[in-house]
C-alpha positions in Angstrom: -106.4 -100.8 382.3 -106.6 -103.7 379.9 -110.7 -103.8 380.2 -110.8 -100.0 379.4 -108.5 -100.5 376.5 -111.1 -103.3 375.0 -114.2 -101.6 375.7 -112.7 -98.2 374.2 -112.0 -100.5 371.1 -115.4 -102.2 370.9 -117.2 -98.7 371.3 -114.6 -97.5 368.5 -115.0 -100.0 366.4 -118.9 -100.4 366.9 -119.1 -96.2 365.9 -116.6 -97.0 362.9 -119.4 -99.6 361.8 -122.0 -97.1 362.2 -120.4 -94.5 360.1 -120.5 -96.7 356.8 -124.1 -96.6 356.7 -123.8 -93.6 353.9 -122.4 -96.5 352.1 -125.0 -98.9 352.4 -128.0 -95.8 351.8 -126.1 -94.5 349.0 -126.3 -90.9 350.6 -124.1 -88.4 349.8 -121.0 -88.4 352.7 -118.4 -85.2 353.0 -114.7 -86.0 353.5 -115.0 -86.5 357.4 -117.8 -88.8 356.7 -115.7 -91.1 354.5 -112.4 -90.6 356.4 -114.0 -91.3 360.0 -114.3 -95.4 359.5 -110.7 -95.4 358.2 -109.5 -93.8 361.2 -111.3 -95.3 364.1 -110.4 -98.5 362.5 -106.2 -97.7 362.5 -107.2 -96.9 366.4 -108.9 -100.0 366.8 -106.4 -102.2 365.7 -103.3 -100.0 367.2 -105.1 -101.1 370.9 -105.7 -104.4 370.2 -101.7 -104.4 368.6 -100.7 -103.2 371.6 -102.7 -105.1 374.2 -101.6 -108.2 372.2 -99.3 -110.5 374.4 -97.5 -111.7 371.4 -95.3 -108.9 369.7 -94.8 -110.2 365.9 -93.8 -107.7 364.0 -92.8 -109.3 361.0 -96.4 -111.2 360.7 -98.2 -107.9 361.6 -95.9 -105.9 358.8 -97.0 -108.4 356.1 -100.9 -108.3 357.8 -100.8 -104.3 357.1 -99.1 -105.0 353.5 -101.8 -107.7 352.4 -104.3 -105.0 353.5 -103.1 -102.1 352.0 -102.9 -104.1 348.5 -106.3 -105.7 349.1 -107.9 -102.0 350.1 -106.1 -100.7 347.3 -107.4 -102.9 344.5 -111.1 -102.8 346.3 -110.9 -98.9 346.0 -110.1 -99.0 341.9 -113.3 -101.5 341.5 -115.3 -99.1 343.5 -113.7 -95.7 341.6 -114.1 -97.7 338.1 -117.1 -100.0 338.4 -119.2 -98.4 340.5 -121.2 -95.2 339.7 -119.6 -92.4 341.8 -120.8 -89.3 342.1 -119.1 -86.1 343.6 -120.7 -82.6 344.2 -117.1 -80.3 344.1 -118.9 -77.3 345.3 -120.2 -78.9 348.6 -117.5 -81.3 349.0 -119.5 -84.3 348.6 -118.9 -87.9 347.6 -121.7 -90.1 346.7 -121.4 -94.1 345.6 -123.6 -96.8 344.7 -124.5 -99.5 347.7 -121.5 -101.3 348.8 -121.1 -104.0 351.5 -117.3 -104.2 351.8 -116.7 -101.5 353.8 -119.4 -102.0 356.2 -118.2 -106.1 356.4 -114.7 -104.6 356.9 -115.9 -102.7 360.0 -118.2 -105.5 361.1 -115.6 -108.1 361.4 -113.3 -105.3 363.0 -116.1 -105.0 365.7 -116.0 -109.1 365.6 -112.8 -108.9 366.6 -112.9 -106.2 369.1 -115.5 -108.1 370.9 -113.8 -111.3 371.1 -110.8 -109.8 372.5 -113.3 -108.3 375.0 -115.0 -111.1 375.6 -112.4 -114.2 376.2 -110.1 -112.0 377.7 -112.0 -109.6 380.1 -115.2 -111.5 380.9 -114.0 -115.2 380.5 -110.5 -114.8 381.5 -108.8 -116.6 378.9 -104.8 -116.1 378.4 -104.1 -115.1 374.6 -101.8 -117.7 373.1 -99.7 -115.1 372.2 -99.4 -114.9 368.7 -100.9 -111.6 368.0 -103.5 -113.1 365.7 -106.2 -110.6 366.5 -104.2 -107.5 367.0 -102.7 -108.7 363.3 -106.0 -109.4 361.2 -107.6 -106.0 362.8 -104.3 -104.0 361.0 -105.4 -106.2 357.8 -108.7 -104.4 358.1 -107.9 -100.9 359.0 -105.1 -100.9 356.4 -108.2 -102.5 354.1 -110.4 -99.4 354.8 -107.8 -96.8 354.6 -106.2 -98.2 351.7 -109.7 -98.4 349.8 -110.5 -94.6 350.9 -107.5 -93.5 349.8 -107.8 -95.2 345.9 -111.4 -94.3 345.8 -111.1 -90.9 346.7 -108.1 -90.5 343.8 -110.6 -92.1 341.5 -113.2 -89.7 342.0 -111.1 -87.3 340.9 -110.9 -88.4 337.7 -113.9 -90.7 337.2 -117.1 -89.1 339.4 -119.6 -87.7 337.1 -120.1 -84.7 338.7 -123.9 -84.4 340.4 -126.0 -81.5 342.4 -126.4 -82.9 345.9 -127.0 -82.2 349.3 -125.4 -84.3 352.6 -127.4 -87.3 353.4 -129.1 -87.1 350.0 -130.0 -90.5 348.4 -129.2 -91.2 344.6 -132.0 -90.6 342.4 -132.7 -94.3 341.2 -133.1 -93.4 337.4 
């Protein structure tokens, strides 16, 4: 049960780094497209939080808090320095390149895979102290948090552009 529990999480998280590409292409994403990453990542890190032998909920609560506030202040850069874009009539969001939400879901993947790997393929015990389980909330707080603030900011800050899913921004 365990091994299908990690592999489920390092296909999750793998697909959850694969659907911040629109971020790195600076292509215009819908809703689902930004929301997706968010949510495989609060999957991924509820399996590894519950496959994790050591249940510290107090170091896990303040892992989720530190995320949320680090997510939070990394979605007002992005919705204030950034150049966003947003197409109301189609739904669309479109940002300049960014790398932290794509290193977010990369490191998430990290930890999926080592999880994976030391306990399912090498056979190593966990020490117990939910380390793993507790940095992957830290990241899929991170990347809901910052969804959340930059989608608020484009509300108010997005210059409003004509664009089509999966278009690029024009670079002039």
């Amino acid at each position: 049960m365990l091994f299908t529990l990690h592999l489920a999480a390092v296909g999750l998280a793998a697909l959850a780094l694969w659907l911040t590409r629109h971020e790195l292409a600076e292509t215009a994403a819908t809703r689902l497209d930004w929301a997706l990453p968010a949510a495989l990542a609060v999957v991924v890190a509820a399996i590894l939080l519950g496959v994790s032998p050591g249940k510290r909920i107090a170091f896990w609560v303040v892992t989720v808090g530190t995320g949320l506030a680090l997510g939070g202040v990394a979605g007002l850069l992005l919705g204030t320095l950034h150049h966003l874009e947003r197409d109301t009539g189609h739904d669309l969001l479109r940002i300049r390149r960014t790398w932290d939400g794509a290193a977010a879901a990369g490191l998430l993947l990290l930890l999926a895979s080592t999880r994976f790997v030391t306990t399912d393929l090498l056979g190593r015990h966990s020490a117990g102290f939910g380390v793993l389980g507790a940095l992957a909330a830290l990241l899929a707080a991170y990347l809901s948090a910052r969804l959340v603030t930059v989608k608020v900011a484009a509300r108010w800050r997005a210059a409003y552009a004509n664009m089509a899913r999966g278009e690029k921004r024009n670079p002039n």
